[in-house]
C-alpha positions in Angstrom: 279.4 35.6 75.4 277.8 36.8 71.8 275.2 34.0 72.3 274.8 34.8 75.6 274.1 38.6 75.0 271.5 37.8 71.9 269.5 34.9 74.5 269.4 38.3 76.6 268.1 40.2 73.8 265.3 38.5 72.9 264.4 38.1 77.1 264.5 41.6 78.0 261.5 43.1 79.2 260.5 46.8 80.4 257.0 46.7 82.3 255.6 50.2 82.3 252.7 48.8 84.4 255.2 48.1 87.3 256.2 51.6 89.6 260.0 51.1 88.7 261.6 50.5 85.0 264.9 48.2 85.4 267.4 47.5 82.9 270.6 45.8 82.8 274.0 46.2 80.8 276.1 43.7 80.7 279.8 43.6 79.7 283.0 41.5 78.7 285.4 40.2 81.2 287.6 43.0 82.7 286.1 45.5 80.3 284.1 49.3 81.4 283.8 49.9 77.8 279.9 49.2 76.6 279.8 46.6 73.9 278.3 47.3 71.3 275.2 45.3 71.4 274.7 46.4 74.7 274.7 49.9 73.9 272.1 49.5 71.2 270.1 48.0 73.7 270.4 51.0 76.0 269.3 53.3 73.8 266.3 51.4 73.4 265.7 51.3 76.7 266.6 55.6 77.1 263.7 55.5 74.5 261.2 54.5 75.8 261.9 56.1 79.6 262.6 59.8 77.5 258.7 60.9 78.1 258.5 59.8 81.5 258.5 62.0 84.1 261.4 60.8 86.3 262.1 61.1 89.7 265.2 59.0 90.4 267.8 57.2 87.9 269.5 54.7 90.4 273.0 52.6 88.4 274.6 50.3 90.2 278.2 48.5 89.2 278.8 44.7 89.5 281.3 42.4 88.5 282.1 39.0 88.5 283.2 36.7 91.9 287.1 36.6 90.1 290.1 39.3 91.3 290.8 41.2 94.2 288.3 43.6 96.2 289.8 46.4 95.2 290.1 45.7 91.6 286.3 44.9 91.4 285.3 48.1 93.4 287.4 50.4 90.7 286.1 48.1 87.7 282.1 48.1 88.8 282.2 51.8 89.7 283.5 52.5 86.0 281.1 50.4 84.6 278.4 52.5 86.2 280.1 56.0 85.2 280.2 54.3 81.6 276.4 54.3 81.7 275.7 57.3 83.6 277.8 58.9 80.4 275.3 57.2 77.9 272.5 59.2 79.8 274.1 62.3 79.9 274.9 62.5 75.9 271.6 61.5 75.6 270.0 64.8 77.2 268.7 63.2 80.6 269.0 65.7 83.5 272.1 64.2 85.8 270.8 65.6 88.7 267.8 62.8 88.5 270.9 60.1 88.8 271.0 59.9 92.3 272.8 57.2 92.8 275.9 55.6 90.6 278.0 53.4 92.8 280.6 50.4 91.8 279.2 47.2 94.2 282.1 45.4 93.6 281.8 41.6 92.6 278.8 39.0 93.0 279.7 35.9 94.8 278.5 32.6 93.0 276.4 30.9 95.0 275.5 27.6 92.8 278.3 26.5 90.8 277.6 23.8 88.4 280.8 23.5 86.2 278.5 23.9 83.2 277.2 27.0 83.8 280.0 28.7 86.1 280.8 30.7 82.9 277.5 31.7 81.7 276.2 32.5 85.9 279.6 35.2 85.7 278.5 36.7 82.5 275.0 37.0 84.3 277.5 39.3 87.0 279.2 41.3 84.7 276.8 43.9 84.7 274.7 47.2 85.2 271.7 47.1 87.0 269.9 51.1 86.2 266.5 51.3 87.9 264.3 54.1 87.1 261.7 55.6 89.5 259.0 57.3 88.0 256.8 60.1 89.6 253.8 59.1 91.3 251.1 60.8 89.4 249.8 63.6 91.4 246.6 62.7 93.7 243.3 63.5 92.1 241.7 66.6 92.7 238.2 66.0 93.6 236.4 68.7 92.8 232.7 67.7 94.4 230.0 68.5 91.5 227.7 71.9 92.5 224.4 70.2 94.3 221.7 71.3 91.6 218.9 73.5 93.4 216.2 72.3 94.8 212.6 73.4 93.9 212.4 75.7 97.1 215.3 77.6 95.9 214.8 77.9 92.1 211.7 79.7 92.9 212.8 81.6 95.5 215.3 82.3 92.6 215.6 84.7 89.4 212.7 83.6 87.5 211.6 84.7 83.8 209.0 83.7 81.2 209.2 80.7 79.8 211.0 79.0 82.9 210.5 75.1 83.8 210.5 74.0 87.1 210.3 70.5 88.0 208.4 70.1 91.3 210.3 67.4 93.0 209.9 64.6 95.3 206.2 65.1 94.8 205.2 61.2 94.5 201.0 60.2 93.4 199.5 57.1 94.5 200.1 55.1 91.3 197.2 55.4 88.9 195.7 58.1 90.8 195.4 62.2 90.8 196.5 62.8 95.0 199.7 62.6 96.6 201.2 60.8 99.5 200.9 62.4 103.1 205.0 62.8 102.7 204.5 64.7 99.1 202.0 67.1 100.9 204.3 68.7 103.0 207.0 68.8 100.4 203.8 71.1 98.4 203.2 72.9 101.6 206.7 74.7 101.3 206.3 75.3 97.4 202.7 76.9 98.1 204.2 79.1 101.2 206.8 80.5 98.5 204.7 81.0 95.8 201.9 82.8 97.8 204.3 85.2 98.7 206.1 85.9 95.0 202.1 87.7 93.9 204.6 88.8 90.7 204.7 85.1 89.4 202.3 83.9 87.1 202.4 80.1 85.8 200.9 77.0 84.2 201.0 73.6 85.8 201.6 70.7 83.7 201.4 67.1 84.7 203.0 64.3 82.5 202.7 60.3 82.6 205.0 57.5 81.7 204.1 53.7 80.5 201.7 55.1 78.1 201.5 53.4 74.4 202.3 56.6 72.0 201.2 59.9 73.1 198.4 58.6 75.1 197.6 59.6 78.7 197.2 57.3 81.6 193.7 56.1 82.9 192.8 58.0 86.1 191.6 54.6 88.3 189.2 56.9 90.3 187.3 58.3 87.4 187.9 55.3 85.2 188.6 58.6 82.6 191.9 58.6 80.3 193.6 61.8 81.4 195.7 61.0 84.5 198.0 63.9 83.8 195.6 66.9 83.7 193.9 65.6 86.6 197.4 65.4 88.5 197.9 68.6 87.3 194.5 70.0 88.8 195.1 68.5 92.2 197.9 70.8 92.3 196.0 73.7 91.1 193.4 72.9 93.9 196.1 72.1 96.4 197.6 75.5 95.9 194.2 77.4 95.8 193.9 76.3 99.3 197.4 77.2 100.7 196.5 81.1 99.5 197.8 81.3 96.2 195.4 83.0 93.8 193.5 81.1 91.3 194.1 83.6 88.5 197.7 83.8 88.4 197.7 79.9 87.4 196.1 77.9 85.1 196.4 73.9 84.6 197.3 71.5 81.7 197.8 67.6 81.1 200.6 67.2 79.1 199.6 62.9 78.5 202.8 61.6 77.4 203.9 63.9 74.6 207.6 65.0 76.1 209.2 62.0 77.6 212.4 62.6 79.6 214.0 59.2 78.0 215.4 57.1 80.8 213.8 55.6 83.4 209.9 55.5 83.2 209.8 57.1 86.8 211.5 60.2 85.5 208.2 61.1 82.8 205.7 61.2 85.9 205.9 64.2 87.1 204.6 67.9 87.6 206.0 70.7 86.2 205.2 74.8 86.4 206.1 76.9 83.5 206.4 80.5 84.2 204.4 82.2 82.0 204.2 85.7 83.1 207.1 87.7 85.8 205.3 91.8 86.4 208.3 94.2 88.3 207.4 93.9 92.0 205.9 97.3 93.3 
């Protein structure tokens, strides 16, 4: 039985990747009382379970196939109490052991006269299963939507704002947007027409340039891409009624890149650069 108990030893295993934890205590013929071995091993095991949040302890009794029914129901279910005392000295909450029943004996079901003895030791036992709580569902908490264009400056504005005009695409290489990007401009204009308190600067930026360069404008042939993005806005606006003086217009070349993809340093930006109280 002592080599039996130290083969045991070196094959027990406690998966904490699997839902439940199981461990097994096993005993001397006849005996309740937790050898000694055994009981080191158990407290092992109560280690490494004592942070886990438990929902269920589950110990279950067994003997072996030899003596009556009735002595084999009395002998497992004081096997089980046996352990169930083990947790409770050991601080666990009893009211998490919801089940601690004797089963009674194991039949053998192969019997090789070789291993008859070692296949009853296997049934002299303990088998404790411990359910842990299921981790709580994840809260998803969706991220705020950041605000568009329309509503940052229909928004609280101050000096020194930035705005990033969005989903206003250029034909690549030149100063003029798509037919989609015009009416996305069409909306901006409408709002800043109306908000006659809002002065600004428009600033256009290029990517793919070598340094601080700016990109060649393919119409003019000239190198400065981004101020003459930045004036087709400046004209654009003009046009949809808001007045020249409040804005003025700069090419910003390639002097604050975003970092990240290329497609993220072309763009058009305002910069507030004067709010006067609204009569």
């Amino acid at each position: 039985m002592k080599s039996l108990i130290i083969f045991l030893c070196f094959c027990f295993q406690l998966s904490f990747a699997q839902k439940e934890l199981k461990h097994e205590v096993y005993f001397e013929t006849d005996q309740h009382d937790i050898p000694e071995t055994e009981h080191s091993r158990l407290l092992l095991f109560l280690s490494k379970i004592k942070d886990i949040n438990i929902e269920k302890v589950t110990i279950y009794g067994f003997t072996d196939d030899r003596g009556s029914d009735n002595y084999n129901l009395v002998l497992s279910q004081n096997r089980a109490d046996a352990i169930k005392k083990v947790f409770s000295d050991n601080k666990f909450d009893e009211s998490k052991m919801t089940n601690v029943d004797g089963k009674g004996k194991i039949l053998v079901n192969i019997i090789k006269e070789n291993d008859l003895n070692k296949i009853r030791g296997l049934n002299r036992k303990v088998e404790i299963i411990v359910t842990p709580l299921s981790p709580p569902e994840p809260v998803v908490v969706e991220a705020p939507k950041p605000e568009s264009t329309e509503d940052l400056l229909k928004g609280d504005l101050k000096e020194g704002d930035k705005i990033l005009l969005e989903n206003l695409l250029f034909r690549t290489g030149y100063s003029y947007l798509t037919k989609e990007s015009k009416l996305v401009l069409d909306r901006i204009a409408e709002i800043l027409a109306k908000r006659t308190n809002i002065y600004f600067t428009i600033e256009g930026h290029v990517c793919c340039t070598q340094g601080q360069r700016d990109a060649v404008d393919r119409k003019t042939k000239k190198r400065n891409l981004s101020l003459a993005r930045a004036k087709y806005i400046y004209d654009y606006l003009i046009d949809k009624g808001v007045k020249h003086y409040r804005m003025k217009f700069a090419g910003m070349r390639r002097k604050y890149p975003l970092g990240g993809e290329p497609e993220l340093d072309r763009r058009v930006e305002i910069v507030v650069t004067r709010v006067y109280d609204e009569d």
